[in-house]
C-alpha positions as CSV (number, residue, x, y, z in Angstrom):
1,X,-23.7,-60.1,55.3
2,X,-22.0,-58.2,52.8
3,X,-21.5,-54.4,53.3
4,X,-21.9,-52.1,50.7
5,X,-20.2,-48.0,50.8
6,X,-20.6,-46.2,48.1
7,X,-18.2,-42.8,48.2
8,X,-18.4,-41.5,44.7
9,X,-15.7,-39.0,43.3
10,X,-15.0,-38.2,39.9
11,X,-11.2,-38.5,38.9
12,X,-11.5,-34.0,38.1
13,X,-12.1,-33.6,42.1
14,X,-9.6,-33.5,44.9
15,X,-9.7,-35.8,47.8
16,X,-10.8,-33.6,50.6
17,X,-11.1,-33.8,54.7
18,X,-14.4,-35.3,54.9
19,X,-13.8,-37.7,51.9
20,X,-10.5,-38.8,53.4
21,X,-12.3,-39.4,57.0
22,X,-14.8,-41.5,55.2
23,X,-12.4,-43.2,52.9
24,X,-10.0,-43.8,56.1
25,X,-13.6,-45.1,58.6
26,X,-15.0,-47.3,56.3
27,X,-11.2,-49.3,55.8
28,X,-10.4,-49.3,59.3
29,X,-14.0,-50.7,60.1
30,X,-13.6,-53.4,57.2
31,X,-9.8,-54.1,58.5
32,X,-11.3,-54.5,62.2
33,X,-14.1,-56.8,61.1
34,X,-12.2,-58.5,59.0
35,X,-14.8,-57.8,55.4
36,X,-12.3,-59.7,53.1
37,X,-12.1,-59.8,50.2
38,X,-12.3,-56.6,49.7
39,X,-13.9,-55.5,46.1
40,X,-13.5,-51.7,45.1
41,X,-14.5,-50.5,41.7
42,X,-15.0,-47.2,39.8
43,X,-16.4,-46.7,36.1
44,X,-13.0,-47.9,34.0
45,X,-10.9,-49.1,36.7
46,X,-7.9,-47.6,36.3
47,X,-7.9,-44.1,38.7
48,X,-10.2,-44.1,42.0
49,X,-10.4,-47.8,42.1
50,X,-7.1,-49.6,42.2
51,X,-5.7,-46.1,43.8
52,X,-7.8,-46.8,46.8
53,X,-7.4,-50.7,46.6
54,X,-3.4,-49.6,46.5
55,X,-4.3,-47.5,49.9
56,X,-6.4,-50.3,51.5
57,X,-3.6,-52.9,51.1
58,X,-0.8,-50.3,52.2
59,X,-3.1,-49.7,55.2
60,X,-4.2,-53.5,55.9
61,X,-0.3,-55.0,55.8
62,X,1.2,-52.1,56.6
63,X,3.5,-52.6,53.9
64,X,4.7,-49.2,51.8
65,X,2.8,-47.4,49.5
66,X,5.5,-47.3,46.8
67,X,5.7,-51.1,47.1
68,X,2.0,-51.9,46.9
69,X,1.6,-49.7,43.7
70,X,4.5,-51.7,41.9
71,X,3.1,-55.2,42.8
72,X,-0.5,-53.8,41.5
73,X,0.6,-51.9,38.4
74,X,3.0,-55.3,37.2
75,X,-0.3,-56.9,37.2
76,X,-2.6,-53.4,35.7
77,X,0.2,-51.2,34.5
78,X,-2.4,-48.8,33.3
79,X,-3.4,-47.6,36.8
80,X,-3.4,-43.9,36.9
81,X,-0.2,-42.8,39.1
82,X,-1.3,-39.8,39.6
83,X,-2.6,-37.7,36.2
84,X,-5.9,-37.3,37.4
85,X,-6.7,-35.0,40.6
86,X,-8.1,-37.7,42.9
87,X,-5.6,-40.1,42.2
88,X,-2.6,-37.8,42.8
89,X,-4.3,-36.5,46.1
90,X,-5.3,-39.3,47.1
91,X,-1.5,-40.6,46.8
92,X,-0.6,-37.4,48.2
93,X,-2.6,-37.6,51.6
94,X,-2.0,-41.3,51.9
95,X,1.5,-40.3,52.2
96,X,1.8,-37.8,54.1
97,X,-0.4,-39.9,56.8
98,X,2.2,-42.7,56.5
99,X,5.3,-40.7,56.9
């Protein structure tokens, strides 16, 4: 079985309450059943995608957000870090949930 969630956002819209609850269910169900690897993609790749991959492995090793983004962008330095509206509130929610 391979699951499949499809949360579509465009980079001009804010990450809001319900998409966040989403965003946050669907990682803590594939961290608790264990759905590795996980595969997230958007149109280009460089905003919603490896923004929410950044999140996912933050949340899944519990390791800092700051220090998941730098080990992702030495390997994709063009990830959006924040110029777009979801990416920056995505980042921004992410955290304030982690402080």
């Amino acid at each position: 079985v391979v699951p499949y969630f499809r949360l579509a956002r465009p980079d001009e819209e804010s990450v809001d309450e319900d998409y966040w609850f989403a965003l946050t269910v669907i990682l803590q169900l594939v961290q608790a059943q264990q759905w590795y690897p996980l595969l997230v993609h958007c149109r280009a790749g460089a905003h919603r995608s490896p923004n929410v991959a950044i999140v996912a492995e933050s949340m899944f090793s519990g390791r800092k957000w700051a220090d998941v983004a730098l080990d992702a962008r030495a390997i994709r330095p063009d990830i959006d870090q924040g110029e777009q509206v979801f990416a920056q509130t995505l980042i921004e929610r992410f955290l304030r949930e982690q402080s």
